[in-house]
ZAFI-516051 format. One record per residue (C-alpha): chain; x, y, z; residue number from 1. Coordinates in nm, 3 decimals. Each point is the difference from the previous one (the first is absolute). Example, Ala and Ser with C-alpha at 12.3 -4.5 7.8 and 13.67 -1.06 7.14 Angstrom:
REM residues 2
   tormar        xx        yy        zz   balo
        A     1.230    -0.450     0.780      1
        A     0.137     0.344    -0.066      2
END
This chain:
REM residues 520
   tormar        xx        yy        zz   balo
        A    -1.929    -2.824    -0.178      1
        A    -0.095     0.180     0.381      2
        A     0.056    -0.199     0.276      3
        A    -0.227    -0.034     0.261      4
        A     0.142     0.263     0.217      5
        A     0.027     0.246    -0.278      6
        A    -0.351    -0.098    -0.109      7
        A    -0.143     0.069     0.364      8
        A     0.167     0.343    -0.003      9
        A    -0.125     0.109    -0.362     10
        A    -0.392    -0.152     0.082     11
        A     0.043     0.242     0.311     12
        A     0.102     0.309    -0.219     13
        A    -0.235    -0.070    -0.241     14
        A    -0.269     0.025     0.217     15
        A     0.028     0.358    -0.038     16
        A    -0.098     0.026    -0.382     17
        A    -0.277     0.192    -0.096     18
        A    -0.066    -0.042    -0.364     19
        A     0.041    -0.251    -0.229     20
        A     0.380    -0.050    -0.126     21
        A     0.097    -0.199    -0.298     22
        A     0.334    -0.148    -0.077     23
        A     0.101    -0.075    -0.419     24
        A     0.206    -0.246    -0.027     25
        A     0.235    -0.011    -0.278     26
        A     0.177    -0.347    -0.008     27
        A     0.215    -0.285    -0.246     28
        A     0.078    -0.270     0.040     29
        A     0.318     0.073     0.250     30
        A     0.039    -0.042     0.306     31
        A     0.000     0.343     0.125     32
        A    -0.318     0.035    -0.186     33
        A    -0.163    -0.312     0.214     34
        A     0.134     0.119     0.326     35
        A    -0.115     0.375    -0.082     36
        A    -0.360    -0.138    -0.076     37
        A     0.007    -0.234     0.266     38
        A     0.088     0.337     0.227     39
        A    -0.352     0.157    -0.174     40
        A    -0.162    -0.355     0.096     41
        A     0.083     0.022     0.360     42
        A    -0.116     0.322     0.037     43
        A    -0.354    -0.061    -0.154     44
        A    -0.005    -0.283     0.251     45
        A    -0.017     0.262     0.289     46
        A    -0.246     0.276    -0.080     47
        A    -0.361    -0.047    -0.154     48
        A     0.140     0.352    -0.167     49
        A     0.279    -0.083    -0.232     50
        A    -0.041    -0.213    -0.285     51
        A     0.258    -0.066    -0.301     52
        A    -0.005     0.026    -0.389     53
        A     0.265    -0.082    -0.237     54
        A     0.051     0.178    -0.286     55
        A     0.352     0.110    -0.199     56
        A     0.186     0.306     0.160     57
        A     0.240     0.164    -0.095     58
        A     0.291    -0.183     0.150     59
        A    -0.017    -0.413     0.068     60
        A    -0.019    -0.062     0.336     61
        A    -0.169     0.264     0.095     62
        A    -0.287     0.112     0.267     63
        A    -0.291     0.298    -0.023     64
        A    -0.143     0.121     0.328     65
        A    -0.339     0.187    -0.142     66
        A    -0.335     0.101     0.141     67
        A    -0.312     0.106    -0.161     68
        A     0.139     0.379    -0.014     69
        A     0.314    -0.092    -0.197     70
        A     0.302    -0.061     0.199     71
        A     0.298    -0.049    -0.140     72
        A     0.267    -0.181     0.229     73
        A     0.184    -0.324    -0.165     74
        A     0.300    -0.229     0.102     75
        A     0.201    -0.107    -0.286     76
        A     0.202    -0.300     0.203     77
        A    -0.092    -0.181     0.302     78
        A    -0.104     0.303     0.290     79
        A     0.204    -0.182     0.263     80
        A     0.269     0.084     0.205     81
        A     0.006     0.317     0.085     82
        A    -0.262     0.080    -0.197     83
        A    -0.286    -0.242     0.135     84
        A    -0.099     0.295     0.219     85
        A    -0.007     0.228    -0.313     86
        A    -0.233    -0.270    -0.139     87
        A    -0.228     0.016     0.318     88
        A    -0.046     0.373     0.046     89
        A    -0.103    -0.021    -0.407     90
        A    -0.236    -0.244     0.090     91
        A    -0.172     0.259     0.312     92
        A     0.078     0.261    -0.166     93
        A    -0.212    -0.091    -0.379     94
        A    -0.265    -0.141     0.288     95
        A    -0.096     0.323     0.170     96
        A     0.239    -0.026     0.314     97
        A     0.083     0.387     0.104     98
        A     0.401     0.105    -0.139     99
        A     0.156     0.090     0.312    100
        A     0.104     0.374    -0.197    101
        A    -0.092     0.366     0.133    102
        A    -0.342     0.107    -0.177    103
        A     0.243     0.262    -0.166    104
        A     0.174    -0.243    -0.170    105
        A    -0.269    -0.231    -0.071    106
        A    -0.196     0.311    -0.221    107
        A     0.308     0.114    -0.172    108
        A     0.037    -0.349    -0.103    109
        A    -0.364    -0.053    -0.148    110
        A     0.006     0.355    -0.178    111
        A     0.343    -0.096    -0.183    112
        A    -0.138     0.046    -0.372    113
        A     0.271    -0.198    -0.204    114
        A    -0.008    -0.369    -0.111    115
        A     0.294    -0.112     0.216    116
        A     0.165    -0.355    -0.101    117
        A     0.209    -0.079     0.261    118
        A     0.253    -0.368     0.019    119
        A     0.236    -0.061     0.230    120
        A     0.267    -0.250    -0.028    121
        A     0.089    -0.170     0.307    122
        A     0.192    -0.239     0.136    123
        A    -0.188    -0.277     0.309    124
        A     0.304     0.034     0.228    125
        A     0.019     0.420    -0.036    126
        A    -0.123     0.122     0.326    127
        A    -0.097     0.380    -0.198    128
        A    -0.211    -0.146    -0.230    129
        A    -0.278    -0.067     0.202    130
        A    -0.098     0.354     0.070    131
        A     0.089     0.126    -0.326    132
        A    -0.249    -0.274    -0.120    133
        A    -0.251     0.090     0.271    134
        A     0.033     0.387    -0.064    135
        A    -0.121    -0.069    -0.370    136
        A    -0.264    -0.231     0.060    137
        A    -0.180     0.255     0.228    138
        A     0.010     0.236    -0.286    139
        A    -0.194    -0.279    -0.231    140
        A    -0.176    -0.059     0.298    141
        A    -0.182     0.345     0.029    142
        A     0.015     0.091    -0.352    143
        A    -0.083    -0.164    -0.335    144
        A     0.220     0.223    -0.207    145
        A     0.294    -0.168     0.167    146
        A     0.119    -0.363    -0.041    147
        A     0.299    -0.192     0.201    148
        A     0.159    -0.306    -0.086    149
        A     0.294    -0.164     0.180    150
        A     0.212    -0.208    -0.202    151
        A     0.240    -0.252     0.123    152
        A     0.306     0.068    -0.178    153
        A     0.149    -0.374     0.066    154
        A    -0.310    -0.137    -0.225    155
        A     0.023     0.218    -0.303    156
        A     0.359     0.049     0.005    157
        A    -0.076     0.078    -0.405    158
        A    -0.151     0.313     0.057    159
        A     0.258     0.102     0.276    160
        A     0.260    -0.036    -0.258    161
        A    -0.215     0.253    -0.212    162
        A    -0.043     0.252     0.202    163
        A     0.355    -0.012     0.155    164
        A    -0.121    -0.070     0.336    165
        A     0.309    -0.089     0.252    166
        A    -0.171     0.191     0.354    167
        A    -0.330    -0.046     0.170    168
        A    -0.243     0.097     0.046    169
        A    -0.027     0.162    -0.304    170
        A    -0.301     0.185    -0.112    171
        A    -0.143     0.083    -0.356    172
        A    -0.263     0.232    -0.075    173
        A    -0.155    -0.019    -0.338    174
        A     0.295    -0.169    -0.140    175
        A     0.306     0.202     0.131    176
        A     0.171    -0.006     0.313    177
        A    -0.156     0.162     0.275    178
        A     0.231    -0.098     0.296    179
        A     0.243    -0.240     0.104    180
        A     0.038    -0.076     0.394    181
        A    -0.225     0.076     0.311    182
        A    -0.283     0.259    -0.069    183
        A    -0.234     0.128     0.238    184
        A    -0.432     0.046    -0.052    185
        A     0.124     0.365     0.034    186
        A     0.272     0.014    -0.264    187
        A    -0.195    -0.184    -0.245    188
        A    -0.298     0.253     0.009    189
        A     0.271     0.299    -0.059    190
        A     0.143    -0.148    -0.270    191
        A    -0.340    -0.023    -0.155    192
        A    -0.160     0.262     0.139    193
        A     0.172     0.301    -0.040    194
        A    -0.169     0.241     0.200    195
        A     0.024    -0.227     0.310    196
        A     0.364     0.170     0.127    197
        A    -0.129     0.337    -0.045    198
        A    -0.330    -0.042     0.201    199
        A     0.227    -0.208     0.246    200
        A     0.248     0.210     0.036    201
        A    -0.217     0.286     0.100    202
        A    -0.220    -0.181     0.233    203
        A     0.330    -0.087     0.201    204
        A     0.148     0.369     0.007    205
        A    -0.370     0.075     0.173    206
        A     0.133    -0.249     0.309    207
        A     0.046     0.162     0.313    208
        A     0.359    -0.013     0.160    209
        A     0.088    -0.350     0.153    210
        A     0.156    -0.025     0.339    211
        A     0.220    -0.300    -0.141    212
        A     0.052    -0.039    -0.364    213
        A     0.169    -0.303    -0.123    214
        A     0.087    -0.046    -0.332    215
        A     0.059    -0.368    -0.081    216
        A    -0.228    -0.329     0.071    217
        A     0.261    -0.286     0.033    218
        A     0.066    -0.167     0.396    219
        A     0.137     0.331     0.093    220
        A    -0.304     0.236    -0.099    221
        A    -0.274    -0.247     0.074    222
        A     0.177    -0.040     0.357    223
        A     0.035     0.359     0.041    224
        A    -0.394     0.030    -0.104    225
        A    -0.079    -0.194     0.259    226
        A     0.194     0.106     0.288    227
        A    -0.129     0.395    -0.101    228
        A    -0.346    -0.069    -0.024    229
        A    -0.014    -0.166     0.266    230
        A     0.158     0.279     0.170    231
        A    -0.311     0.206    -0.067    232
        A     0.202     0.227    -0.306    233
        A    -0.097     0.118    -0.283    234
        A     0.153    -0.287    -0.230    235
        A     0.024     0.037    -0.383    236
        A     0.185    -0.296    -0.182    237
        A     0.111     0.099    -0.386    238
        A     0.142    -0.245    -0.214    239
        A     0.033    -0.181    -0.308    240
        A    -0.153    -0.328     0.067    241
        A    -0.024    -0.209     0.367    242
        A     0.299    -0.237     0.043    243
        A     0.306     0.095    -0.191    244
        A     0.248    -0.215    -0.067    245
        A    -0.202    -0.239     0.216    246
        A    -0.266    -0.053    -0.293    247
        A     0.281    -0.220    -0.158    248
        A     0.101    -0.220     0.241    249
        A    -0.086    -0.331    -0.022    250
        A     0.129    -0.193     0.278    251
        A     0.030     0.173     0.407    252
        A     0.051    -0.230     0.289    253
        A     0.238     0.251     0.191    254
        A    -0.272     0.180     0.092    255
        A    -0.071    -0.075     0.426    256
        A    -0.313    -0.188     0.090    257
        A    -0.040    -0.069    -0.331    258
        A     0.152    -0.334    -0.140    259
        A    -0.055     0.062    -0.367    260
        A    -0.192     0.255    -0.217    261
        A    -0.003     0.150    -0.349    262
        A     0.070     0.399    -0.079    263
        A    -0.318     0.071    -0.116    264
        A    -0.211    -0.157     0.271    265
        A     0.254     0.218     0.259    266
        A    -0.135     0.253    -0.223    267
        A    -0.331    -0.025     0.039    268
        A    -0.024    -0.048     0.330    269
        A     0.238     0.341     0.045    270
        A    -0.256     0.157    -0.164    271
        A    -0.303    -0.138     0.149    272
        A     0.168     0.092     0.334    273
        A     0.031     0.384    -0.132    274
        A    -0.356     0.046    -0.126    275
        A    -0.100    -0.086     0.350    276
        A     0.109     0.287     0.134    277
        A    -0.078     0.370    -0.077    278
        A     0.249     0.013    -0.259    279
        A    -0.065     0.178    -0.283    280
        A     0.169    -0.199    -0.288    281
        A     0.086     0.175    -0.367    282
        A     0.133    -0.248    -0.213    283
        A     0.149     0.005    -0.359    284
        A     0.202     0.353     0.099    285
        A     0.353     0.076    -0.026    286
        A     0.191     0.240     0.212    287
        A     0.230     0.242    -0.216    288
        A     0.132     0.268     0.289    289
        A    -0.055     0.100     0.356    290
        A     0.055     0.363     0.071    291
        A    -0.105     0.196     0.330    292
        A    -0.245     0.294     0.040    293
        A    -0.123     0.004     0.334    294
        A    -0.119    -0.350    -0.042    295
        A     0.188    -0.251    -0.200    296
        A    -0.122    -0.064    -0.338    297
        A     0.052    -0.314    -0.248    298
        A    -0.070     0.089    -0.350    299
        A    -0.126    -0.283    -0.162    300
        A     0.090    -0.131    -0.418    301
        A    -0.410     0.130    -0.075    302
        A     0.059     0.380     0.120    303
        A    -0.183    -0.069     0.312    304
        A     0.164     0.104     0.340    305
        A    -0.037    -0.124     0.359    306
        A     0.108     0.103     0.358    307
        A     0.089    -0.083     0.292    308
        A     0.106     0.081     0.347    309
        A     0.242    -0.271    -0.067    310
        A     0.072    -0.239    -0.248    311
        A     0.160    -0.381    -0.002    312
        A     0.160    -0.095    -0.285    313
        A    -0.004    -0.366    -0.052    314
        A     0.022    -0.058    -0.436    315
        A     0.200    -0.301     0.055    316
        A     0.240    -0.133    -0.261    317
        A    -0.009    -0.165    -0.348    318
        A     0.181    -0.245    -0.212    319
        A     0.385     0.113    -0.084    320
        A     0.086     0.014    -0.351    321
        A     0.324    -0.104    -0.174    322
        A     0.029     0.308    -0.195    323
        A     0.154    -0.151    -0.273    324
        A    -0.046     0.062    -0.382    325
        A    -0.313    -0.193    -0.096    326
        A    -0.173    -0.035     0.367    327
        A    -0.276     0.280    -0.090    328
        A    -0.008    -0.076    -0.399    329
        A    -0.100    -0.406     0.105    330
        A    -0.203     0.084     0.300    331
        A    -0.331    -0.227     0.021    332
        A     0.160    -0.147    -0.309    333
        A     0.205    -0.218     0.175    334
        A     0.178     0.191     0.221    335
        A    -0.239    -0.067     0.355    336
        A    -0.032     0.044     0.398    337
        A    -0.233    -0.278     0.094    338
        A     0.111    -0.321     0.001    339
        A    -0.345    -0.174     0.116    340
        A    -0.163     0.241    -0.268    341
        A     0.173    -0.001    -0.324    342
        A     0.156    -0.328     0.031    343
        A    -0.257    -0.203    -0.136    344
        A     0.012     0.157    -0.319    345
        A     0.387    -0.146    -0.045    346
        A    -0.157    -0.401     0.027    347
        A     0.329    -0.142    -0.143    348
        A     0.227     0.264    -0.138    349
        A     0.331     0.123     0.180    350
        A     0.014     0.291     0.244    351
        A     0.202     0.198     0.220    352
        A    -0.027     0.146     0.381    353
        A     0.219     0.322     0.056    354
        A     0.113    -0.066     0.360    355
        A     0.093    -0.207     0.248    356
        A    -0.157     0.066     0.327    357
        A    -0.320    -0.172     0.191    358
        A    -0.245     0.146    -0.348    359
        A     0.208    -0.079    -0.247    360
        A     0.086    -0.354     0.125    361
        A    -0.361    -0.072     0.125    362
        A    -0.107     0.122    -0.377    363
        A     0.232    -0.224    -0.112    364
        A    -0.113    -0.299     0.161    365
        A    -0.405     0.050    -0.134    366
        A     0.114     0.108    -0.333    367
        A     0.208    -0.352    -0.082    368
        A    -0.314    -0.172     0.061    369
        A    -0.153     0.154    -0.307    370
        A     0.310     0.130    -0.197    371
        A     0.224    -0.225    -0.164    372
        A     0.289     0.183     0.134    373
        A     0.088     0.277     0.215    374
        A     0.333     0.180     0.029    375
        A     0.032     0.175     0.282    376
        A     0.247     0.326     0.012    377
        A     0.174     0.122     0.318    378
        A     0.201     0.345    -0.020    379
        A     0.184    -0.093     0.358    380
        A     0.262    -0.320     0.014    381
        A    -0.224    -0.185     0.216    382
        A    -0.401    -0.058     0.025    383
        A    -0.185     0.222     0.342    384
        A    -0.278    -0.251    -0.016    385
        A    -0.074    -0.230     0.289    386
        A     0.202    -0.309    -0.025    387
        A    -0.345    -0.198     0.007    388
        A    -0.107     0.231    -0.318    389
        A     0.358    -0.099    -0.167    390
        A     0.019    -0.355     0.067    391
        A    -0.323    -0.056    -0.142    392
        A     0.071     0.188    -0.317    393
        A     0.340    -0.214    -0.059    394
        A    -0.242    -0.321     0.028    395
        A    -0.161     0.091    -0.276    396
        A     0.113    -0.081    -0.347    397
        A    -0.131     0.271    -0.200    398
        A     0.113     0.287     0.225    399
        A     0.404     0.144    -0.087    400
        A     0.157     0.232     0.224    401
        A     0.247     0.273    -0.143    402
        A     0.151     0.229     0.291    403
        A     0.214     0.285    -0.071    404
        A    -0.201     0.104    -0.310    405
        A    -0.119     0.340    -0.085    406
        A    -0.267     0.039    -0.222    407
        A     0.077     0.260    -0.272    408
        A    -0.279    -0.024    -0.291    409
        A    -0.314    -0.137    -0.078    410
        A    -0.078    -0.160    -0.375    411
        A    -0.293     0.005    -0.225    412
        A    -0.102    -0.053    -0.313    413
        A    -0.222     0.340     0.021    414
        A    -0.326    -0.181     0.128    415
        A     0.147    -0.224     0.295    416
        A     0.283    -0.114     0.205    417
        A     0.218    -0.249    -0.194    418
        A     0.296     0.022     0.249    419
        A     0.242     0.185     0.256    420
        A     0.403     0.117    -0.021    421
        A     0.176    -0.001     0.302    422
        A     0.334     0.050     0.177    423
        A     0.236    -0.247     0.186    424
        A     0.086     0.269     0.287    425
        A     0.326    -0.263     0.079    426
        A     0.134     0.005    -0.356    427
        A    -0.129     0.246    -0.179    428
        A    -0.164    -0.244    -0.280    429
        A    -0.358     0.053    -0.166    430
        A    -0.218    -0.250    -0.036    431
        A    -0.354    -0.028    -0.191    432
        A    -0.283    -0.223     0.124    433
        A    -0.257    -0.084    -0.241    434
        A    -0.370     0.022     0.184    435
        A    -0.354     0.121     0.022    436
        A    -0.011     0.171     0.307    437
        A     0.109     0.174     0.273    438
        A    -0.081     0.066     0.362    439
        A     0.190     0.269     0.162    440
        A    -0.040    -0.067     0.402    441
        A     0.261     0.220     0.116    442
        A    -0.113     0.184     0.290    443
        A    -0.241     0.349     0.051    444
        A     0.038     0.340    -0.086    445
        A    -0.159     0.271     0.278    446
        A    -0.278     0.170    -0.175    447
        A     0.106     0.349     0.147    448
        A     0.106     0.186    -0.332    449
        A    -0.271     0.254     0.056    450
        A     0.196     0.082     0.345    451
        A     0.304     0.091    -0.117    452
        A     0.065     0.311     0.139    453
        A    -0.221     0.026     0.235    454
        A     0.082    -0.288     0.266    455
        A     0.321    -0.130     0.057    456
        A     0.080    -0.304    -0.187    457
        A     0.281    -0.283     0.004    458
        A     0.176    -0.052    -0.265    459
        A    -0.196    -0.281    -0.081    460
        A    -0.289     0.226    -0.020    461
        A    -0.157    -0.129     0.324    462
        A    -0.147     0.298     0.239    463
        A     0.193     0.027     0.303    464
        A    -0.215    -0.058     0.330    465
        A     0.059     0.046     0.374    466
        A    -0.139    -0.279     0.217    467
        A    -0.304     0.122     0.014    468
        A    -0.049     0.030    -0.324    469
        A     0.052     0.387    -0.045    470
        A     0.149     0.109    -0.305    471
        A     0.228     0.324    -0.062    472
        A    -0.268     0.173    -0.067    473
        A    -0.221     0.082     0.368    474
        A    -0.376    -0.192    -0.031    475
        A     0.127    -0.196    -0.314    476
        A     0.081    -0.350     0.101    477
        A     0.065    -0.316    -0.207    478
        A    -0.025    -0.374     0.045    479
        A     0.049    -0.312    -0.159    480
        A     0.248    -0.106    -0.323    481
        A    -0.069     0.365    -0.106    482
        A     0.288     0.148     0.277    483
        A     0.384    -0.200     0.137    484
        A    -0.198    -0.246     0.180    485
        A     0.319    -0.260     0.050    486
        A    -0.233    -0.295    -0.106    487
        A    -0.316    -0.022    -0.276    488
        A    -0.257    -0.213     0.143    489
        A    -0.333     0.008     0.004    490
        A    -0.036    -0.038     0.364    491
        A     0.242     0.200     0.043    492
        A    -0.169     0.298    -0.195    493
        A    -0.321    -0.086     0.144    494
        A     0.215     0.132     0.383    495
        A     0.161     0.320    -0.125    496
        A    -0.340     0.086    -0.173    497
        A    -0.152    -0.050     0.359    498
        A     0.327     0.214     0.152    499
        A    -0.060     0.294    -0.287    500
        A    -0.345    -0.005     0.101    501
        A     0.026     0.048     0.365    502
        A     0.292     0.284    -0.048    503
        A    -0.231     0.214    -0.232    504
        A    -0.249    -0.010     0.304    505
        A     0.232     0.117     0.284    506
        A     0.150     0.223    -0.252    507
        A    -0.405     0.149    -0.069    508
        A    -0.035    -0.013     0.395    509
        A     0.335     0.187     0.077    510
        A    -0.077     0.214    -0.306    511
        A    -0.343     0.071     0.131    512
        A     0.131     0.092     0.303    513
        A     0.261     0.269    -0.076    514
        A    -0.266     0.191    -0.228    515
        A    -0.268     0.033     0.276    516
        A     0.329     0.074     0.250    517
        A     0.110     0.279    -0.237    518
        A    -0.371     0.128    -0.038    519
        A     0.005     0.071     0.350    520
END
């Protein structure tokens, strides 16, 4: 099943067990079943440590990762992909290996009382599922009360259909829907710990001021991190998870020096890069309002409030939505954002992409090789994607190309998508396609709502910036897709992060300067 590379690496890793780890096996006849057992097989091979059973779970194929003290982490599908490194860290993890978690989070963990049933539904190609996976097995990891099971949703397609699954990752606790979509370690435990944001939120009002806060962890904050720590400031870096919009992009190779890399390994290494400086790093926190009182102050979605000397606002952007009658009703229920994600669970049924730009054509292309069809719809008369992007998609038989068409209304049948009405912008004609999903790839929307007012905005909603960064506001600056940066990139957020960065500190210098002139 391993090759010999892949073997090597593992017999390394495993070297690091401690205890004895058991894998239970249930397996048919099919050939999923042979390969998953096979999988078990090779890994027995490489440590004197883990042996395998076989016994009748309760899904066919599926793996258990246990240990004399109960574990509870199984694979229902082949842990591949994506998720071979979810099936690794089970492995050291059930074995003794250290979680790599803050002893804080490690003991609220263990003394979580509840039995906690956890599955998530993923797809291999989903680039989110991974740590959504990894967050729940370290739960089941440290505590017996909770179990985790990822489930490939392309395998038991039966039980997707049940449960009215059309997004991953999508979790279930106990039965019901717990989540659908990128969750954090963090998020999890508030959601089932409810006394988590309260202690949380009061521990982070006791923070001391920060000479550079920056609210937002995508290219922009992490460069802007950097470049103040480094400066020798006082650097605190709030925000809702590491990455952004990064986390859910698949393919990067305009990226300089680097010929080709995936969004969440840019991620990673963004955030690696951050936690070696003297950054001090809240995540899972949303910023609600800034407001001035000597020192600036961000008041955060928990109650808690921090300050700064100045602050750099870099919350990126997120997904545009069609607004149309039926978008929100059929959301994770057909209606998606991620392409490389969701797409799987469409094998062979008909779908649509809402735009036509460099997304919605590159979405276009992956999603015909698993789709039967994909429509695409273009509100402009012509397509703004790359001619290379467009030329391919015309090759392809399954992909058809309407331009001029506005989408006005998404149909269901109450539980999912069954279709989409739209508008023939050069003749005034409506049209119905019949389908099963839909990707809307139609640009970003400037998460800056909880400015308004305070800092001039665009139109657009994009906070207005000076070349260095400084915003209308003096020591608030702004950087990345968050402000009217001409061009989204993320190289190109990854600069003005750096530019924001350096402003705040010769505005702190010059600031610092006029208070001990004016003391005199």
């Amino acid at each position: 099943m391993l090759n010999a590379d892949l073997k090597q690496q593992l017999k390394t890793y495993l070297q690091n067990l401690r205890q004895d780890v058991r894998l239970v096996v249930s397996a048919d006849d099919s050939k999923k079943s042979q390969e998953l057992l096979d999988l078990a097989n090779d890994i027995s091979s490489l440590s004197p440590l883990v042996s395998v059973t076989q016994a009748r779970l309760e899904r066919t194929p599926e793996m258990q990762v246990t240990n004399a003290q109960g574990t509870d982490i199984r694979f229902a599908g082949l842990p591949m992909g994506h998720e071979f490194t979810s099936l690794v860290l089970a492995l050291l993890h059930t074995g003794g290996h250290p979680l790599k978690l803050d002893l804080a989070v490690i003991e609220q963990i263990k003394a979580l009382p509840q039995t906690l049933k956890f599955e998530t539904f993923i797809s291999l190609s989903c680039q989110n599922c991974p740590d959504v996976v990894q967050a729940l097995n370290m739960m089941a990891a440290l505590n017996p009360n909770v179990s985790s099971t990822m489930i490939d949703g392309a395998l038991f397609q039966d039980e997707v259909e049940l449960r009215q699954i059309m997004a991953v990752p999508s979790v279930f606790l106990n039965g019901e829907l717990f989540s659908q979509g990128r969750i954090s370690l963090k998020e999890i435990l508030a959601k089932v710990d409810t006394q988590a944001a309260a202690r949380e939120a009061d521990a982070l009002s006791e923070k001391a001021p920060y000479e550079v806060l920056i609210v937002g962890a995508g290219p922009a904050g992490a460069s802007a991190a950097i470049y103040s720590a480094r400066k020798g400031l006082r650097t605190g870096l709030v925000a809702d998870r590491f990455g952004g919009q990064v986390t859910e992009t698949v393919g990067i190779e305009n990226f300089i020096s680097v010929k080709a890399t995936e969004g969440p390994k840019l991620v990673a290494s963004l955030e690696a890069h951050v936690r070696d400086y003297d950054v001090d790093v809240m995540e899972n926190q949303k910023a609600l309002k800034l407001t001035k009182d000597g020192l600036y102050q961000v008041e955060l979605a928990n109650g808690a409030v921090l300050s700064g000397k100045t602050v750099l606002i870099a919350t990126g952007a997120r997904w545009r939505e069609m607004n149309v009658p039926g978008e929100k009703e059929y959301r994770g229920r057909g209606v998606a954002y991620c392409p490389h994600c969701d797409g799987p669970l469409f094998k062979g049924k008909r779908v649509a992409v809402i735009g036509g730009g460099n997304s919605g054509i590159e979405a276009a292309i992956d999603l015909a090789n698993i789709v039967e069809h994909v429509t695409v719809l273009e509100f402009d008369s012509k397509l703004r994607a790359d001619e290379v992007l467009v030329r391919k998609a015309r090759s392809m038989g399954n992909i058809h190309i309407i331009t001029q068409a506005q989408t006005t209304e998404v149909v269901g049948d109450g539980n999912k998508v069954t279709g989409l009405v739209y508008t023939d912008r050069a003749t005034g004609d409506v049209h119905s396609v019949e389908l099963a999903g839909i990707f809307v790839q139609i640009g970003l929307v400037p998460n800056s709502e909880w400015l308004k007012g305070t800092l001039e905005l665009t139109p657009r909603g994009e906070i207005m910036v000076d070349e260095r960064g400084q915003t209308s506001l003096p020591g608030v600056f702004a950087a990345g897709d968050v402000t009217n940066s001409a061009y989204k990139q993320i190289i190109i957020a990854m600069g003005s992060g750096a530019t924001a960065s350096l402003g705040a500190f010769d505005y702190l210098i010059r600031h610092s300067e006029a208070d001990t002139s004016a003391a005199a």
